[in-house]
C-alpha positions in Angstrom: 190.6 94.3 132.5 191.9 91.9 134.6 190.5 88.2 135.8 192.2 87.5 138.2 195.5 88.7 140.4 196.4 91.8 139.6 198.8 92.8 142.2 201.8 91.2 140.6 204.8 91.9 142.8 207.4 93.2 140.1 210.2 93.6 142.2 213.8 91.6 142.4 213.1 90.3 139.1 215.9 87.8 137.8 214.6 85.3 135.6 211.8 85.9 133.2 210.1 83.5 131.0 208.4 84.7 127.5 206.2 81.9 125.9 205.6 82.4 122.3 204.4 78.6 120.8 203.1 79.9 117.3 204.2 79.9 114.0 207.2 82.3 113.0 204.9 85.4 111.8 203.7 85.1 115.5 207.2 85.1 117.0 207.9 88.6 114.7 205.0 89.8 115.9 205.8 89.1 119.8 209.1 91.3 118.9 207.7 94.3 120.6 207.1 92.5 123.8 210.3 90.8 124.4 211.4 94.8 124.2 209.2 95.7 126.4 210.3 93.3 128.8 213.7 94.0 128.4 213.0 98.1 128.7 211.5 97.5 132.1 213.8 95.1 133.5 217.0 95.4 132.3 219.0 93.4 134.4 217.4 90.4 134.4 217.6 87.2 132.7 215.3 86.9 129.3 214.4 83.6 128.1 211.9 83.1 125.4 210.5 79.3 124.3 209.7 79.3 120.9 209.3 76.6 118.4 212.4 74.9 116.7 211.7 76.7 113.5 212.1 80.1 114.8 214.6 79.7 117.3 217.2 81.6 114.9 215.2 84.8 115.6 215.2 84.9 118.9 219.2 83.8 119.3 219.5 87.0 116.6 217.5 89.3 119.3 219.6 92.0 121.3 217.2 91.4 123.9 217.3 87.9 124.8 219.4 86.5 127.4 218.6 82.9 125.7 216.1 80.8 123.1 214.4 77.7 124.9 213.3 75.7 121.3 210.8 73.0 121.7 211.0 70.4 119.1 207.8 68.8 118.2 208.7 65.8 116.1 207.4 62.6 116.5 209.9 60.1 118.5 209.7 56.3 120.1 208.6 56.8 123.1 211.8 56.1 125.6 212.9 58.7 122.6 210.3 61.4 123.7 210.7 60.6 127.9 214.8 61.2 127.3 214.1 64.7 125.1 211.3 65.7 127.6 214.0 64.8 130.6 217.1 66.9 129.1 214.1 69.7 127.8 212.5 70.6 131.9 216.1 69.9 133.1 217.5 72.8 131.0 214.1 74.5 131.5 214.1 74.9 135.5 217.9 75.8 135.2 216.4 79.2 134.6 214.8 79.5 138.6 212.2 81.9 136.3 210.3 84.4 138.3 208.2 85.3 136.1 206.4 83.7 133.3 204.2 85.1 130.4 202.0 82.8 127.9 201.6 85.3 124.7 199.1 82.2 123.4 195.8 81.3 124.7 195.8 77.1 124.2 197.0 74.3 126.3 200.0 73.7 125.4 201.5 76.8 126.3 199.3 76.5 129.7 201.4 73.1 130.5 204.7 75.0 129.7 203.9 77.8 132.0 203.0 75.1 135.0 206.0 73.1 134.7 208.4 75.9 134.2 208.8 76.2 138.2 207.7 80.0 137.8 206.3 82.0 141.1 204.1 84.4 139.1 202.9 82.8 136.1 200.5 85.0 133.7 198.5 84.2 130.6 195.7 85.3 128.6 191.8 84.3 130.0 190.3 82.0 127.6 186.8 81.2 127.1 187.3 77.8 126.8 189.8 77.7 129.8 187.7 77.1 132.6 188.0 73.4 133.2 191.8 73.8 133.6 193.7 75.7 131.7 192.5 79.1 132.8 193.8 77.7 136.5 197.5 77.6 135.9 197.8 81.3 136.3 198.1 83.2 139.1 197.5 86.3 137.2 195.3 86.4 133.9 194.4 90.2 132.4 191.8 89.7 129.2 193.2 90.1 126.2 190.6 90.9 123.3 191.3 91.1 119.5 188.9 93.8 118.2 188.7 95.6 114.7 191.4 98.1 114.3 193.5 96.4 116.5 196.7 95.0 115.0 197.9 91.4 116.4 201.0 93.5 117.5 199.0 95.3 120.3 197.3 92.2 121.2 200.4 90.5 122.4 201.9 93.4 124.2 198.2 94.0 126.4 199.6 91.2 128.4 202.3 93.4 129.6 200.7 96.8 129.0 197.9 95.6 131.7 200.7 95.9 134.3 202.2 99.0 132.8 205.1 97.1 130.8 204.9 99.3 128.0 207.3 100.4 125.0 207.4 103.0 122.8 208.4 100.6 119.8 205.3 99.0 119.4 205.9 97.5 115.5 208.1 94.2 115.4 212.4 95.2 114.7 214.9 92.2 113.7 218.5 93.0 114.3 220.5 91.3 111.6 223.4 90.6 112.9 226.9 92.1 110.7 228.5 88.5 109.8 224.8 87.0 108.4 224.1 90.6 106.4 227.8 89.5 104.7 226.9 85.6 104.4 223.6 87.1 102.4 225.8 89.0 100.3 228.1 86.5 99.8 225.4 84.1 98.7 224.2 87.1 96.1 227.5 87.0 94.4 227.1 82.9 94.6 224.1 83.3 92.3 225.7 85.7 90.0 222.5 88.1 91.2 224.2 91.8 89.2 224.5 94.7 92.3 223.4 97.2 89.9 220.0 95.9 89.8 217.5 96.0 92.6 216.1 93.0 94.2 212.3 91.8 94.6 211.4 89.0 96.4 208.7 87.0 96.1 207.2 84.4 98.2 204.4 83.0 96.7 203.5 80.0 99.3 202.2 79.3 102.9 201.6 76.8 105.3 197.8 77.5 104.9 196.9 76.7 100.9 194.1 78.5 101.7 195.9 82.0 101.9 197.4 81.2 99.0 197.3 83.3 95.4 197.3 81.0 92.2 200.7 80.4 91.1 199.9 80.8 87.6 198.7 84.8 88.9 202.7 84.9 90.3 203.7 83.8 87.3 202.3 86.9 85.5 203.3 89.1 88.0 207.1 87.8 87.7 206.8 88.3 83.8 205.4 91.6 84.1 207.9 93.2 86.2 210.8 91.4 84.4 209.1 93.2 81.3 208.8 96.8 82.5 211.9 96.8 85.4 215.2 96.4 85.6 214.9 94.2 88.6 216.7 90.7 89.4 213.6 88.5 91.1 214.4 86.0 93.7 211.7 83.4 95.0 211.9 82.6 98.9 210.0 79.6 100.6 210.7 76.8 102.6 212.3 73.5 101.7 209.7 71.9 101.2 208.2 74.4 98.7 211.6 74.4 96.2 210.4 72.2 93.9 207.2 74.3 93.4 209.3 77.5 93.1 211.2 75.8 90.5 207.8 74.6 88.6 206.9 78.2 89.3 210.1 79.9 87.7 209.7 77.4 84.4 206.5 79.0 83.5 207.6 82.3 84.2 210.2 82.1 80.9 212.2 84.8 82.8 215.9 84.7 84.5 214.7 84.0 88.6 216.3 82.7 91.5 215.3 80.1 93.4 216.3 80.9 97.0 213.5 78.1 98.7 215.2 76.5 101.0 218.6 77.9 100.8 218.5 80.1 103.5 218.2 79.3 107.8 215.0 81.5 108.7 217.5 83.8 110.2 219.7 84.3 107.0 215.8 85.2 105.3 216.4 87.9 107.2 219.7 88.7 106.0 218.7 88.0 102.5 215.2 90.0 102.6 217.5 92.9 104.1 219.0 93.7 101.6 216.0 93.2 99.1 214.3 96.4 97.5 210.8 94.9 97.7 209.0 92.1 99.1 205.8 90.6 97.8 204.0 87.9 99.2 200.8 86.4 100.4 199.6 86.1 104.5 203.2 84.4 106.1 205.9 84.4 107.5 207.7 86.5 105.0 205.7 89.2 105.4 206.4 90.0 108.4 210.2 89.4 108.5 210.7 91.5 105.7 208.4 94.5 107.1 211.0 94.0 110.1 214.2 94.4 108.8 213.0 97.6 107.2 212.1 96.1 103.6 208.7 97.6 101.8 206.3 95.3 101.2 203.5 94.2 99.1 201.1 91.5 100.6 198.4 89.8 99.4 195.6 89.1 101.8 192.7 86.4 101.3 189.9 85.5 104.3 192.4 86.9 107.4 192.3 90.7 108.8 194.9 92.5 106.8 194.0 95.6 109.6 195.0 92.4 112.2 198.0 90.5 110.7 199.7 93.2 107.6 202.6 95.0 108.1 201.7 98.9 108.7 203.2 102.1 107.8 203.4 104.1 104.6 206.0 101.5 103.2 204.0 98.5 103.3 200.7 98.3 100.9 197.9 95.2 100.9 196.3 94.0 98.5 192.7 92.2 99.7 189.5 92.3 97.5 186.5 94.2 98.8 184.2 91.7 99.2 181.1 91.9 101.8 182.6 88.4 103.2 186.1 89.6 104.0 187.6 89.0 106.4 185.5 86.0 107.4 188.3 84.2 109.0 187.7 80.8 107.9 189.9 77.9 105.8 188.8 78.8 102.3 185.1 79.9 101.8 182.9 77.5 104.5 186.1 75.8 105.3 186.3 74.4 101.8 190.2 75.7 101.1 189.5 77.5 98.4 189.4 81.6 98.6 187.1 83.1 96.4 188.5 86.6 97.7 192.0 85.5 96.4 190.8 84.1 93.1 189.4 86.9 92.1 192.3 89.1 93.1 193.7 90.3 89.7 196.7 90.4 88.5 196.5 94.2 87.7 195.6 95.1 90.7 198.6 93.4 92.5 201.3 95.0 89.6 199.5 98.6 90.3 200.4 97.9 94.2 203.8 96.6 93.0 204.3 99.7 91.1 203.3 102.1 93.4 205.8 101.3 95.9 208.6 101.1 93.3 208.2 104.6 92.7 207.2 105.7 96.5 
């Protein structure tokens, strides 16, 4: 369905701007579109703008021409005019034809304006109509339904002007020289070849999507007990320090790999992994993209929305008559009664049934 201009002129395309402003699970998930574009015009110029964070990604991707990251720390202000200066200089380099907004806020809407492109397309949003819904010159309606998967969300922005694929779940490329690196860093850590790998990422940027660590830390101790598996733990920086606090209680031999690793070397590293288990993040969906199994553990989000899908990916979410309500924690509070009364069992039985898949 379209709102507005839907005789977009799709010929002599040269320059093409992708907009992607989410978190990195996002970006994975706008995988199959950047294809898409790249299947239907193959000659031109790709650029997607993505956060800072996942800017690795998309430099990785066989089908970018180039990454635009936008860094969104704070600076003094004759700081911020000199990066915002050098940022729409290198930006309208591009002479962009075409640009597509994969996100429905206003931030994106200001990026798609100033980016100097002819034909600029974005999602219609409700709450658009003051401004924001008047930057594009072309606007199909996007809806996210049940059954739907976030996946085919993204791509009816291009599938409403027959820019389809036929690889509609998200592939990351690893390239040769970072699959070595992660190797490299296995031997580093003394991880033993013979064994397996399981990684486990037990944290998120939303607390709220969060299992208890002390549940990990059962989980970590049971498959140490019953498999001959080395266990890594993967995470951010920021959450190292918790991993370590996380791997003391577990009494078992696990590596901390929380901050060692660029986001695209996580790739590298999950690549070669036998299993990933983690909660509603990032993680998941690298992992699920380099080709790695995974278990995830789902709170108050649509698993049928956000998980990974295929026969060698498996959610756990409890069956409760509230799920998925889509809110911070039960009324906003930040706490997940869905997830606290996930069981450890019932997250080993998932564990174990992809071991022997």
């Amino acid at each position: 369905m379209f709102i507005k201009g839907n005789n977009l002129i799709l010929k002599d395309i040269k320059s093409i701007l992708l907009l992607q402003l989410g978190d990195i699970g996002d970006v994975v998930l706008s995988f199959p579109a950047i294809r898409a574009l790249r299947e239907n015009f193959p000659n031109a110029r790709l650029v997607v703008a993505v956060r800072e964070k996942a800017a690795e990604l998309i430099a990785d991707c066989p089908w970018t021409t180039d990454v635009i990251s936008i860094n969104t720390k704070q600076r003094k202000w004759y700081q911020e005019l000199a990066y915002q200066k050098d940022f729409f200089l290198r930006l309208w380099k591009y002479n962009f034809d075409l640009a597509f907004d994969l996100r429905a806020d206003r931030r994106g809407a200001i990026l798609t304006l100033l980016s100097g492109a002819r034909q600029r397309i974005g999602f219609y949003a409700q709450d658009g109509k003051l401004w924001r819904n008047r930057v594009y010159n072309h606007m199909p309606y996007g809806k996210e339904k049940p059954g739907r998967h976030m996946v085919e969300y993204y791509l009816d922005i291009l599938s409403a002007y027959n820019l389809g694929t036929k690889n509609i779940w998200p592939e990351l490329v690893v390239p040769k020289e970072k699959l070595q690196k992660a190797i490299e860093l296995f031997k580093a850590e003394n991880i033993e070849w013979e064994r397996p790998v399981i990684a486990i990422q037990p944290f998120s940027l939303w607390p709220y999507k969060e299992w208890s660590v002390n549940k990990y830390v059962d989980l970590i101790q049971r498959i140490s007990d019953e498999y001959e598996f080395s266990i890594i733990i993967t995470g951010s920086s920021d959450e190292r320090e918790k991993a370590q606090e996380l791997i003391k209680k577990s009494e078992r031999h696990v590596y901390n790999f929380a901050g060692k690793t660029t986001i695209g070397m996580l790739a590298a590293v999950l690549k070669i992994c036998r299993l990933f288990v983690g909660g509603d993040s990032a993680g998941i969906h690298i992992a699920a993209a380099v080709g790695t199994p995974t278990v995830s553990i789902f709170g108050p989000m649509s698993s049928v929305a956000w998980a990974p899908r295929g026969t060698r990916h498996r959610v756990v979410q409890k069956q409760l008559s509230c799920v998925p309500c889509h809110l911070k924690g039960c009324q906003g509070s930040g706490y997940s009664r869905c997830l606290e009364e996930l069981t450890v069992n019932e997250v080993f039985s998932a564990v174990r049934g992809q071991i022997y898949r």
